[in-house]
ZADO-1210 file (C-alpha; in nm, 4 decimals, padded with zeros to 6 digits):
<atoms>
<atom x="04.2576" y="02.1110" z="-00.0112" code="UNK" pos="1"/>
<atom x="04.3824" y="01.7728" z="-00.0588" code="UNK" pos="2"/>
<atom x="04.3423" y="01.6512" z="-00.4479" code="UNK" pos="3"/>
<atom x="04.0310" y="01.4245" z="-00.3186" code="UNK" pos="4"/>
<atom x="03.8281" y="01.6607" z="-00.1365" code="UNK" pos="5"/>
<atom x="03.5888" y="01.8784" z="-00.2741" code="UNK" pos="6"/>
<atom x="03.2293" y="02.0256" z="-00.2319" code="UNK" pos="7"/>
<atom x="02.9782" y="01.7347" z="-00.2161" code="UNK" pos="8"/>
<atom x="02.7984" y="01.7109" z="00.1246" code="UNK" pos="9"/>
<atom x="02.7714" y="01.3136" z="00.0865" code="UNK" pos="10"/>
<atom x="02.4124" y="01.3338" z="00.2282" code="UNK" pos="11"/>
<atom x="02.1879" y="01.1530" z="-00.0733" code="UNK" pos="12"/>
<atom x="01.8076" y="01.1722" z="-00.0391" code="UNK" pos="13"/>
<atom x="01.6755" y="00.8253" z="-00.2409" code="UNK" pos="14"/>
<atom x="01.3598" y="01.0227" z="-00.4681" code="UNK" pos="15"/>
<atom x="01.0259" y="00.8236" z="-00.5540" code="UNK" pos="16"/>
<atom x="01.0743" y="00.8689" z="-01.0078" code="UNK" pos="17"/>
<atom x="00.7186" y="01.0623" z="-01.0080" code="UNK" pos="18"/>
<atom x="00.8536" y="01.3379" z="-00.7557" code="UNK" pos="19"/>
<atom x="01.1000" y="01.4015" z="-00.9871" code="UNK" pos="20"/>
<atom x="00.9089" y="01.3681" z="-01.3414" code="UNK" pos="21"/>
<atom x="00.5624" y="01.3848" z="-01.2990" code="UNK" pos="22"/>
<atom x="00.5124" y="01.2417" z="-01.6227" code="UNK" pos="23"/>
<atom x="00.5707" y="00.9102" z="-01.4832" code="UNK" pos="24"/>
<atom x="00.2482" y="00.9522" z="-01.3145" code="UNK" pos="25"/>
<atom x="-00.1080" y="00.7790" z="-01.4038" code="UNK" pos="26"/>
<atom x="-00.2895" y="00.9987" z="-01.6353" code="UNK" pos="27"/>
<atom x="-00.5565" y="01.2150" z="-01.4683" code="UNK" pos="28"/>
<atom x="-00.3004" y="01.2363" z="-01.1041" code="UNK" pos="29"/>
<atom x="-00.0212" y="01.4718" z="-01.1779" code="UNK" pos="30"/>
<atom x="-00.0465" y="01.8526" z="-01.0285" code="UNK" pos="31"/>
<atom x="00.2507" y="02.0032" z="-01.1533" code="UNK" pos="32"/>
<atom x="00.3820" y="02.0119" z="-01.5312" code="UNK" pos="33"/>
<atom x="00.7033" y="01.8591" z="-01.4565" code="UNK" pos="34"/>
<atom x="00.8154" y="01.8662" z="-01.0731" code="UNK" pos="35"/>
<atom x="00.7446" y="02.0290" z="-00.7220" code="UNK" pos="36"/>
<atom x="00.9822" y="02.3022" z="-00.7345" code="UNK" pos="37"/>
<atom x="00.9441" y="02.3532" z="-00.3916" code="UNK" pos="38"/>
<atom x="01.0662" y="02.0150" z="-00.2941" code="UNK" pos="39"/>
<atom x="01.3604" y="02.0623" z="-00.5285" code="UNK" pos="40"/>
<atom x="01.4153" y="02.4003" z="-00.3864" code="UNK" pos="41"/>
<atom x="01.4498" y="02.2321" z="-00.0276" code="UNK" pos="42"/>
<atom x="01.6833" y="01.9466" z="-00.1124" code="UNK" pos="43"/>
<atom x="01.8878" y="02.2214" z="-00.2798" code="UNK" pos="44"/>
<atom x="01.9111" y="02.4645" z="00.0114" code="UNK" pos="45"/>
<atom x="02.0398" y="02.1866" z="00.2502" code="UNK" pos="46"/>
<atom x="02.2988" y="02.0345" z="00.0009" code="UNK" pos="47"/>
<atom x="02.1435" y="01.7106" z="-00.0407" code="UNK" pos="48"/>
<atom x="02.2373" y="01.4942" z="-00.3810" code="UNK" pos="49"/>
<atom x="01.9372" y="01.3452" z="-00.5359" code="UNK" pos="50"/>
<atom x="01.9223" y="00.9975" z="-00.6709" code="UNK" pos="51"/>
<atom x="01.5723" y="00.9419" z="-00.8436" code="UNK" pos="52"/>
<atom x="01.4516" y="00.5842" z="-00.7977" code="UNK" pos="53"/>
<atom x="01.3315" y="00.4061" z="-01.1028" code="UNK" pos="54"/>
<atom x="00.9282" y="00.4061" z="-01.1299" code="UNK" pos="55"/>
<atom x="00.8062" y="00.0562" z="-01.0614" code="UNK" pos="56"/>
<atom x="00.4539" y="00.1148" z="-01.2532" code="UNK" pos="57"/>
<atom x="00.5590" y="00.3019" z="-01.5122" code="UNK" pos="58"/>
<atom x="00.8715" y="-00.0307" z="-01.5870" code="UNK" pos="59"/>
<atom x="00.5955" y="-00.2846" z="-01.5504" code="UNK" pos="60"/>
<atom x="00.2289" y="-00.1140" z="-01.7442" code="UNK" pos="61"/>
<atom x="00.3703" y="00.1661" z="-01.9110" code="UNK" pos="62"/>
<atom x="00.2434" y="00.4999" z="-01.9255" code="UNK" pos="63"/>
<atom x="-00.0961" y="00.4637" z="-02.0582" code="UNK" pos="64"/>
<atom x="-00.2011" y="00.2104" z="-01.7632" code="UNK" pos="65"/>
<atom x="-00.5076" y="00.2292" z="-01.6184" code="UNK" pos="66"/>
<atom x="-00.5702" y="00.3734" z="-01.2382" code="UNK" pos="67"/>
<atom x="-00.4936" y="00.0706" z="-00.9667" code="UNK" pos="68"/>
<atom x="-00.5036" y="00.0368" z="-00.6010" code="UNK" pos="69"/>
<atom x="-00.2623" y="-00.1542" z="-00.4144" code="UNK" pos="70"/>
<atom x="-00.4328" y="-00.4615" z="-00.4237" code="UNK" pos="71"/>
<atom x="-00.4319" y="-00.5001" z="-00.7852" code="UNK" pos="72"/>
<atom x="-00.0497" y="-00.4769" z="-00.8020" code="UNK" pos="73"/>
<atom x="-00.0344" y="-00.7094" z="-00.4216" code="UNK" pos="74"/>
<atom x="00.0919" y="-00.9894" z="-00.6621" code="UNK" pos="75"/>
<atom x="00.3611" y="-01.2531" z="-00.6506" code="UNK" pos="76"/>
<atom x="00.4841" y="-01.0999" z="-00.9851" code="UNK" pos="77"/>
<atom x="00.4516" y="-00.7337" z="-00.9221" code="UNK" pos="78"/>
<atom x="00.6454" y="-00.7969" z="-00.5475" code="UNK" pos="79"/>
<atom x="00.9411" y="-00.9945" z="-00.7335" code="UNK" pos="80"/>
<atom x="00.9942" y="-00.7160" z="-00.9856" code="UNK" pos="81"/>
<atom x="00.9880" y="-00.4436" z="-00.7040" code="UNK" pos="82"/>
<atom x="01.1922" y="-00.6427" z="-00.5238" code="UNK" pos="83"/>
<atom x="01.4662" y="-00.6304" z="-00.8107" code="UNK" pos="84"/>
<atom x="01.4571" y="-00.2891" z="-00.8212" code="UNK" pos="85"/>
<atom x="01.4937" y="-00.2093" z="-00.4203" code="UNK" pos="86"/>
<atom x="01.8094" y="-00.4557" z="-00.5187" code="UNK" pos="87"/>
<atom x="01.9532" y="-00.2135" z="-00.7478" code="UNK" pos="88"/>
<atom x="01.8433" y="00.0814" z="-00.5188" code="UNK" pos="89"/>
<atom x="01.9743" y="-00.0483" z="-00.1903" code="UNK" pos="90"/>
<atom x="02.3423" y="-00.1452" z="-00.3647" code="UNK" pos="91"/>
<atom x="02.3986" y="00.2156" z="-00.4361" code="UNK" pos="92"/>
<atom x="02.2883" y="00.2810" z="-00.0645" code="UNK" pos="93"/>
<atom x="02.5911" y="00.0313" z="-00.0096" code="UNK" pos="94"/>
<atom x="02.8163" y="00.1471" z="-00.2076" code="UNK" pos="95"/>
<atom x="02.7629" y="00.5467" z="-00.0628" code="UNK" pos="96"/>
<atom x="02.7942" y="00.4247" z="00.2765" code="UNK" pos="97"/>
<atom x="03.1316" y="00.2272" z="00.1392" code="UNK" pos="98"/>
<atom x="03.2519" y="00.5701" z="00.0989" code="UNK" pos="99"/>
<atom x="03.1515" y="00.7714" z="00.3943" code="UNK" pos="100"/>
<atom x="02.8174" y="00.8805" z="00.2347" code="UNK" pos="101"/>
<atom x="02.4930" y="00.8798" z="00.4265" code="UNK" pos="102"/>
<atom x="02.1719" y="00.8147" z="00.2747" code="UNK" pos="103"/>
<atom x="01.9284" y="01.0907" z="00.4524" code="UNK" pos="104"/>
<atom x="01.5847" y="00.9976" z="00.3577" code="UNK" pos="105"/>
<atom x="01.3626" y="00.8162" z="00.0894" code="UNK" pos="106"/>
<atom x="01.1180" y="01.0309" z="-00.0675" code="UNK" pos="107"/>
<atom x="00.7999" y="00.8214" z="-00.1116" code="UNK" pos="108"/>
<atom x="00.4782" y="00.9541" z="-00.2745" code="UNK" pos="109"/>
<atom x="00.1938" y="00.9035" z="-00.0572" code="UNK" pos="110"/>
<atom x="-00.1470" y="00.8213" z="-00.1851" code="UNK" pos="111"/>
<atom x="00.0574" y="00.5860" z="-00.4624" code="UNK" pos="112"/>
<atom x="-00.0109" y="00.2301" z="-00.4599" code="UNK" pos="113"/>
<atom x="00.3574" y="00.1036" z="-00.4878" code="UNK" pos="114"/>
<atom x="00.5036" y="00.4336" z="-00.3695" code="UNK" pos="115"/>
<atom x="00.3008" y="00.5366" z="-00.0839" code="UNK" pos="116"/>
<atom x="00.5116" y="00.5831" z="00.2500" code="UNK" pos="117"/>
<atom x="00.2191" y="00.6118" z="00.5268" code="UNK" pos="118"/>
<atom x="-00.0932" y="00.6338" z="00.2745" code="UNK" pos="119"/>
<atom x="-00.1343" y="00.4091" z="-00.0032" code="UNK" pos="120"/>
<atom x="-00.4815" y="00.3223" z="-00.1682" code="UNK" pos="121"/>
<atom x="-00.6900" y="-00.0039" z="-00.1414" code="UNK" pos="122"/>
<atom x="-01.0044" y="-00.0914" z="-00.2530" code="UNK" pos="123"/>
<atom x="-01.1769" y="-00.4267" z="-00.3563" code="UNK" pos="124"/>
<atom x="-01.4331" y="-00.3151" z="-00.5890" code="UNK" pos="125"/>
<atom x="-01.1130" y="-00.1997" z="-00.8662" code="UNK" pos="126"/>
<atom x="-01.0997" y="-00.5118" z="-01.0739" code="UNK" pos="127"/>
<atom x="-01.2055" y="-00.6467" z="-01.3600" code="UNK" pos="128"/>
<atom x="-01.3378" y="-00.3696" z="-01.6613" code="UNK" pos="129"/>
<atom x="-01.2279" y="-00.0389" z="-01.5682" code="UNK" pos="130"/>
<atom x="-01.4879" y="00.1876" z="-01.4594" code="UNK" pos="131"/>
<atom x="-01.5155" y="00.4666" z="-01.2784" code="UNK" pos="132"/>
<atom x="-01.4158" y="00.4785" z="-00.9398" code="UNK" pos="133"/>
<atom x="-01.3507" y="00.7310" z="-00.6696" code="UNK" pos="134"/>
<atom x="-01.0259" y="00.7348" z="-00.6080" code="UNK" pos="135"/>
<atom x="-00.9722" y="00.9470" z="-00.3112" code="UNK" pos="136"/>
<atom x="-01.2442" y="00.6432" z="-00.1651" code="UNK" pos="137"/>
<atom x="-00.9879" y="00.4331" z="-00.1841" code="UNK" pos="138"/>
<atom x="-00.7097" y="00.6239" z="00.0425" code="UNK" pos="139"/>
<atom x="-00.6285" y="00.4332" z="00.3319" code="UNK" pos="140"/>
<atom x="-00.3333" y="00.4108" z="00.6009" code="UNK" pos="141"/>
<atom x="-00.0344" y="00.1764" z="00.4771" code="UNK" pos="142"/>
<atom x="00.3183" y="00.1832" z="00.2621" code="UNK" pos="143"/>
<atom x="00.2586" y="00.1054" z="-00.0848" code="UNK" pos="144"/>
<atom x="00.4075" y="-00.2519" z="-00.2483" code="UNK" pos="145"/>
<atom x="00.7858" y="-00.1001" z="-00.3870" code="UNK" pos="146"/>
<atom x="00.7978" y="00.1341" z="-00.0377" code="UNK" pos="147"/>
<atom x="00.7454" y="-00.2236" z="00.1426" code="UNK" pos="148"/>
<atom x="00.9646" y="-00.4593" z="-00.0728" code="UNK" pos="149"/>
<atom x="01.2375" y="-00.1296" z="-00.0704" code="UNK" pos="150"/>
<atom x="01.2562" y="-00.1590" z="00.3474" code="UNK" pos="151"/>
<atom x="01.2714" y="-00.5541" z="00.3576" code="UNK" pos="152"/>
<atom x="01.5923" y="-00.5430" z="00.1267" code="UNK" pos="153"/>
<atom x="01.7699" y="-00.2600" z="00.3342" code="UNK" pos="154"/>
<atom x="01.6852" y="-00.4809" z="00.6212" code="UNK" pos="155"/>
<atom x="01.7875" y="-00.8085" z="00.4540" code="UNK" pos="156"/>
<atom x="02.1308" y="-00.6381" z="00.3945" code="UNK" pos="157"/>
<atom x="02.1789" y="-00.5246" z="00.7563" code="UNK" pos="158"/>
<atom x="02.1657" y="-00.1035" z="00.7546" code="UNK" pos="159"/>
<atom x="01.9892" y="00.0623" z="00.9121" code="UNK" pos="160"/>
<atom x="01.6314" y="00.1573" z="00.7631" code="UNK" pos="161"/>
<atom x="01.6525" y="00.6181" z="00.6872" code="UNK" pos="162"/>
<atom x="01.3656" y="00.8024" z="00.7831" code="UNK" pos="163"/>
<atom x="01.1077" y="00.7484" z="00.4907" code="UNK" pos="164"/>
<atom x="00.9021" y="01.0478" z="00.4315" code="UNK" pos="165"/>
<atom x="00.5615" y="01.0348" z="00.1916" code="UNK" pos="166"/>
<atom x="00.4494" y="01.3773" z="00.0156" code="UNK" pos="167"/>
<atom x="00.0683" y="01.3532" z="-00.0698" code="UNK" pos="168"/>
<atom x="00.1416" y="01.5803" z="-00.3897" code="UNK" pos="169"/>
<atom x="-00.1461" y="01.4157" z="-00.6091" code="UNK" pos="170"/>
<atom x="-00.4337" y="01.5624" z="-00.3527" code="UNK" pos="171"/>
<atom x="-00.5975" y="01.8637" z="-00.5025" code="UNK" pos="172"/>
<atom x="-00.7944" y="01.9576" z="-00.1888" code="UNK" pos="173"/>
<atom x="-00.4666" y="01.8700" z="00.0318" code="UNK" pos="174"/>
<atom x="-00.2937" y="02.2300" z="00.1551" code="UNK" pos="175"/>
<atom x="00.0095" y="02.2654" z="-00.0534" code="UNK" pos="176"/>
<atom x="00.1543" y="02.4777" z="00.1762" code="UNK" pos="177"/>
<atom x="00.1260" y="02.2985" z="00.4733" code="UNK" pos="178"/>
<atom x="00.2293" y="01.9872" z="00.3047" code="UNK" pos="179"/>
<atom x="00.5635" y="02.2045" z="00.1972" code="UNK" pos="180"/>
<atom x="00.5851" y="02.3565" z="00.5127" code="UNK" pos="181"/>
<atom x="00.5852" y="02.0087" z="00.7177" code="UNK" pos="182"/>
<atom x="00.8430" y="01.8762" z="00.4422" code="UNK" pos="183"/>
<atom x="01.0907" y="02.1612" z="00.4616" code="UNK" pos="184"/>
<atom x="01.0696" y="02.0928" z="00.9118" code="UNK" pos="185"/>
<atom x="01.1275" y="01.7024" z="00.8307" code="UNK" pos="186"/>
<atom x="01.4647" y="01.8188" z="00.5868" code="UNK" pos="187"/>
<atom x="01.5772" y="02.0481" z="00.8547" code="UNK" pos="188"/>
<atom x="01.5642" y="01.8104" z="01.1097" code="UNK" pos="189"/>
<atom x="01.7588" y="01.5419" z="00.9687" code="UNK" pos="190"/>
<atom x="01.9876" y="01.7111" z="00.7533" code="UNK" pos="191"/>
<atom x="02.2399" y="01.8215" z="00.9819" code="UNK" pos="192"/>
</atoms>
């Protein structure tokens, strides 16, 4: 073995934050303690490097922010500063790919407003004084804001866009193991 070879598999999966530390999360939305073991398990078993992204809510409100749908963050100022951080994310896309790396996948959460990859939330009535809503009401088709701004910038600097893949973790009726099953398939398929 040459002196600058060793063991990495140069395949890094880009990780929504909340995936990795649920307590990123809105209160009242997080399922597991700390993180989905069984997503960590899968990354593991196909010798994929993990870089967790930086949470765009949790930057901007803090952790004791109320519940929003996407079209309370749709904002000039809540694109720009999601924008900066898909800056910061996409450079070290650019600077793995400098070096023969291949970014595999971005982990999305779906269901999340900014983080959503295929199902994001939306819903006119949130506004205003908080009261309560029904969240899982609000669930519709769509990419959430950071998800969006995240794909224009890896455009904007000419790669091509991974596969982007959204786990609906925060569902408590979903079926866990179907959701883990369908995410361990995805992995295996583009892994190789």
């Amino acid at each position: 073995m040459q002196r600058h070879e060793d063991a990495r598999s140069k395949k890094v999966v880009f990780v929504a934050s909340c995936l990795m530390n649920t307590n990123n999360k809105v209160k009242g939305l997080a399922r597991y303690p700390g993180m989905c073991k069984e997503v960590f398990d899968t990354l593991y078993e196909n010798d994929l490097g993990i870089q967790q992204m930086h949470c765009p809510e949790t930057l901007y409100l803090g952790i004791q922010r109320w519940w929003h749908t996407k079209n309370l963050y749709d904002s000039h100022g809540f694109r720009s500063f999601c924008r900066k951080l898909a800056e910061d994310v996409v450079t070290y896309m650019e600077e793995y790919e400098r070096e023969g790396y291949r970014t595999v996948a971005v982990l999305g959460c779906d269901g999340s407003p900014t983080c959503g990859v295929s199902i994001t939330c939306w819903d006119k009535r949130w506004g205003g004084s908080p009261v309560d809503l029904d969240f899982n009401k609000a669930i519709t088709e769509g990419s959430g804001v950071y998800m969006e701004e995240l794909k224009k910038e890896i455009e904007a600097r000419g790669f091509d866009i991974p596969p982007f893949y959204g786990l609906a973790l925060d569902d408590e009726s979903a079926d866990m193991d179907r959701i883990i099953t369908d995410f361990r398939e995805f992995i295996k398929g583009i892994s190789g």
